[in-house]
N, C-alpha and C positions, 0 to 999 in steps of 0.2 A: 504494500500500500504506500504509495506517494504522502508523504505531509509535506503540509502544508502552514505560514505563518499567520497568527492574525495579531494584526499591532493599531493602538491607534493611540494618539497622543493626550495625555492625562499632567495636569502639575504636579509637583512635588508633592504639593500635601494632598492633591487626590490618590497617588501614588503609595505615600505613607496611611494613609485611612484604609485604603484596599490592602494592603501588605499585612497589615495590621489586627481585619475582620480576617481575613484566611488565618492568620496566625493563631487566631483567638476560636478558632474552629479547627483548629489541627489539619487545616485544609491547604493545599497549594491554590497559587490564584487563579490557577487553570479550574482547577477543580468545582473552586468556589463559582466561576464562571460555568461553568458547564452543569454546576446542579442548577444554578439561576435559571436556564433557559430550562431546563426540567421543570421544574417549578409552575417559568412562565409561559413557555409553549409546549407542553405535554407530547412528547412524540414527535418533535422536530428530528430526532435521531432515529427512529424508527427503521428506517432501514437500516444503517450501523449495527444495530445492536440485535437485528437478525442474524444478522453474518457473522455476530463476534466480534469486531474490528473495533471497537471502542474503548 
C-alpha cells in the first residue's frame, strides 16, 4: 500500500494544545485525528478497514 502525507499548517500554540490532548489520551496525533473522523463521519474508512489496511 502506497502512503500517503496529510499536513496542513497550524501555530505554535494550536500545535502545542493538539500535542498536548493526544498526550493527555495516550494517543499519537494521528490517532487522535483518525478517531475524530470516526467519531465525526462514521465509516468514512469503511472500505480500509474491510481489507485490513488501517
Amino acid at each position: 500500500m502506497e502512503r500517503k502525507q496529510v499536513a496542513f499548517p497550524v501555530s505554535t500554540e494550536e500545535h502545542a494544545k493538539i500535542k498536548a490532548l493526544a498526550a493527555k489520551q495516550r494517543r499519537s496525533i494521528k490517532q487522535l485525528f483518525l478517531d475524530m473522523l470516526d467519531k465525526f463521519y462514521p465509516g468514512w474508512d469503511k472500505d480500509e478497514k474491510e481489507n485490513g489496511s488501517k
